[in-house]
C-alpha positions in Angstrom: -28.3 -17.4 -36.6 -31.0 -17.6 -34.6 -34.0 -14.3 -33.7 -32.6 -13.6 -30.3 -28.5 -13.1 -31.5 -30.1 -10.6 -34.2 -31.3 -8.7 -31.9 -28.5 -8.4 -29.2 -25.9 -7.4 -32.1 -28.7 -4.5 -33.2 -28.6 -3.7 -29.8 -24.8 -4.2 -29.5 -24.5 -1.9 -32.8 -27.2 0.8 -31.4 -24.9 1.1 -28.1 -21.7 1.6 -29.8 -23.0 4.1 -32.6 -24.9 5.9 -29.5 -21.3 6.6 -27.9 -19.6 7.4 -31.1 -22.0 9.8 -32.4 -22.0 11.3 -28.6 -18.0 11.3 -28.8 -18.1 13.1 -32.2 -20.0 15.8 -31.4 -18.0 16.0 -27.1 -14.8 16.3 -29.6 -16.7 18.9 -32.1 -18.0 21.0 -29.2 -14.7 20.7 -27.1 -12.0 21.8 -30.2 -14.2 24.7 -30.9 -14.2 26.2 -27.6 -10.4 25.7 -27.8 -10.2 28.1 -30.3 -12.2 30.4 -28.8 -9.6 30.0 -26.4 -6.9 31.2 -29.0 -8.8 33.8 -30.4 -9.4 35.7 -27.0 -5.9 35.4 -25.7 -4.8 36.6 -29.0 -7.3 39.4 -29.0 -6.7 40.2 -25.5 -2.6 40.2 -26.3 -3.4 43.1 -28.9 -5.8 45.3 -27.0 -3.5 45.2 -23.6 0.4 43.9 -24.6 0.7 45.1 -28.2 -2.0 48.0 -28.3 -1.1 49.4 -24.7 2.2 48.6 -23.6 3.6 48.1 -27.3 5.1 44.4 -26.7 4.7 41.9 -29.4 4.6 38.4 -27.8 6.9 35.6 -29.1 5.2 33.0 -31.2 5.9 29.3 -31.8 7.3 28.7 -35.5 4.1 26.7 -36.0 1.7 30.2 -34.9 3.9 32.0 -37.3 6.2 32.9 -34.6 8.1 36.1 -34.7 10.9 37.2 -32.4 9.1 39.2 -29.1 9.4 43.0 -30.0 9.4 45.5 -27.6 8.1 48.5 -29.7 7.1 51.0 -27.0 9.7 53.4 -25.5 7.8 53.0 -22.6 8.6 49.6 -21.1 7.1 49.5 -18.0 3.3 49.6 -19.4 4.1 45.7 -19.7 4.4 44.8 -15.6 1.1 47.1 -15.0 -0.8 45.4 -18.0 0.4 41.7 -17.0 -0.7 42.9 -13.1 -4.1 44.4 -14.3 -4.7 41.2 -15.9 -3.7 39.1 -13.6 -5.5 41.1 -11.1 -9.1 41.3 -13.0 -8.9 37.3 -13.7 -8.4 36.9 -10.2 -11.3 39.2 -8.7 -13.3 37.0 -11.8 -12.6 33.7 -10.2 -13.4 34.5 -6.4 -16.3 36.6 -6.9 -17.9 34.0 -9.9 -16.4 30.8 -9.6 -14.3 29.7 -7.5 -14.3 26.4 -8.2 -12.6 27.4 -11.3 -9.5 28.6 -9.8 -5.9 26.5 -10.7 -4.8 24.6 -12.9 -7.6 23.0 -15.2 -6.5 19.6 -15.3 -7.1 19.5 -11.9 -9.9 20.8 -11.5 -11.5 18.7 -14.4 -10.2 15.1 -12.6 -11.5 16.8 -9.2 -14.6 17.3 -10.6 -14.8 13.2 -12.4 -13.7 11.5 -9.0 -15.8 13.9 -6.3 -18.6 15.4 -7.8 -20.0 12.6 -10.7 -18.3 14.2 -13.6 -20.6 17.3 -12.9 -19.0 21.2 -13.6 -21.8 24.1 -13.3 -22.6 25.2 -16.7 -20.7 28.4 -16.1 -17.7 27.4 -15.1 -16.5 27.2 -19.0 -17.5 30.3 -20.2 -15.7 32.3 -17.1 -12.5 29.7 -17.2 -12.7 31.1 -21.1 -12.8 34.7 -20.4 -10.2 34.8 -17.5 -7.4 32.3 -19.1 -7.8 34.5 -21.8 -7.2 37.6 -20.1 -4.3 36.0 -18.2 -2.3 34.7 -20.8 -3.5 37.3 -23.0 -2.3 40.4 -20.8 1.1 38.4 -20.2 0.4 36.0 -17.1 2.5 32.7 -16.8 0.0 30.1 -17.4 -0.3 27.7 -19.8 -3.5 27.0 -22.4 -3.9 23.2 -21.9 -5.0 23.3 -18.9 -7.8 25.9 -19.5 -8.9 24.0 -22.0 -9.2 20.7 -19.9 -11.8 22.4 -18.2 -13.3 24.1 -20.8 -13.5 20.7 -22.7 -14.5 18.7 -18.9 -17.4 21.9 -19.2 -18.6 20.8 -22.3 -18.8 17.2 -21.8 -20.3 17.8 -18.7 -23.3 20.0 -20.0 -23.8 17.6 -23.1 -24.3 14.9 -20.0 -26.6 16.8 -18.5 -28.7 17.2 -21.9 -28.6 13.4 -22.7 
C-alpha cells in the first residue's frame, strides 16, 4: 500500500468519525429536549386540566394509560382551561416567534429548503414552552411535530457552533 492511499483512508476515517461523533451528540441533544417536551405537557396537564378543572387525561397503555376521569363536579373549567391555553400559546407565537407557528414538521423542512438549514436559536425553547402549554392545557395538537422543530432547533444551533 503505497504513503498517499494511507493517508486518504486516515482522512476517509477522520471524515466519517467527524459526522458520527456530530450525529451522536444531534441525537443526544435532540431526545433530551423531547423529554422535556413530556415533562412540561405533563406538568402543565396537572397544574391546569387535573389541578384546575379536575380532568385526568387519557393515557396510552405504554404511558401507563388510565381511562380519562372527569373528577370535578364542575365540568366546564375544562373549555376555559383548554381556551386559556390555547390562547396564551398563541399570543406566545405572534408576539415571540412567529416563525414558529404550525405544525413543526413544516416548519423544520421550510426552514432546510429556504433558509440553509438555519432556525433562530430561540425558536426551540418557545416551540417548547407553548406545545407544552397547548397540549398540556387540552389543545388538539400532536407532540411529533413540536419536537421536529425542537430537534431541527438543536441541529441547527450545534451547526452554528461547528
Amino acid at each position: 500500500m503505497s504513503m498517499r492511499s494511507t493517508t486518504q483512508n486516515e482522512k476517509s476515517h477522520h471524515y466519517f468519525a467527524k459526522w458520527i461523533t456530530i450525529s451522536v451528540i444531534v441525537g443526544v441533544v435532540c431526545g433530551l429536549r423531547a423529554l422535556a417536551l413530556l415533562e412540561a405537557i405533563r406538568i402543565i396537564t396537572q397544574l391546569t386540566l387535573t389541578g384546575i378543572a379536575g380532568y385526568s387525561p387519557l393515557l396510552a397503555g405504554g404511558e401507563g394509560g388510565t381511562s380519562g376521569l372527569v373528577l370535578s363536579t364542575v365540568r366546564y373549567f375544562i373549555p376555559i382551561v383548554t381556551a386559556l391555553g390555547g390562547l396564551a400559546g398563541g399570543l406566545l407565537i405572534y408576539f415571540f416567534v412567529p416563525e414558529a407557528a404550525g405544525v413543526g414538521t413544516d416548519v423544520a423542512i421550510r426552514a432546510f429548503h429556504r433558509q440553509g438549514g438555519k432556525i433562530r436559536s430561540r425558536v426551540p425553547a418557545l416551540k417548547l414552552l407553548t406545545s407544552a402549554i397547548t397540549i398540556g392545557t387540552g389543545g388538539t395538537s400532536g407532540r411529533e411535530g413540536p419536537i421536529a422543530q425542537i430537534g431541527a432547533g438543536a441541529g441547527s444551533a450545534i451547526a452554528n457552533l461547528l
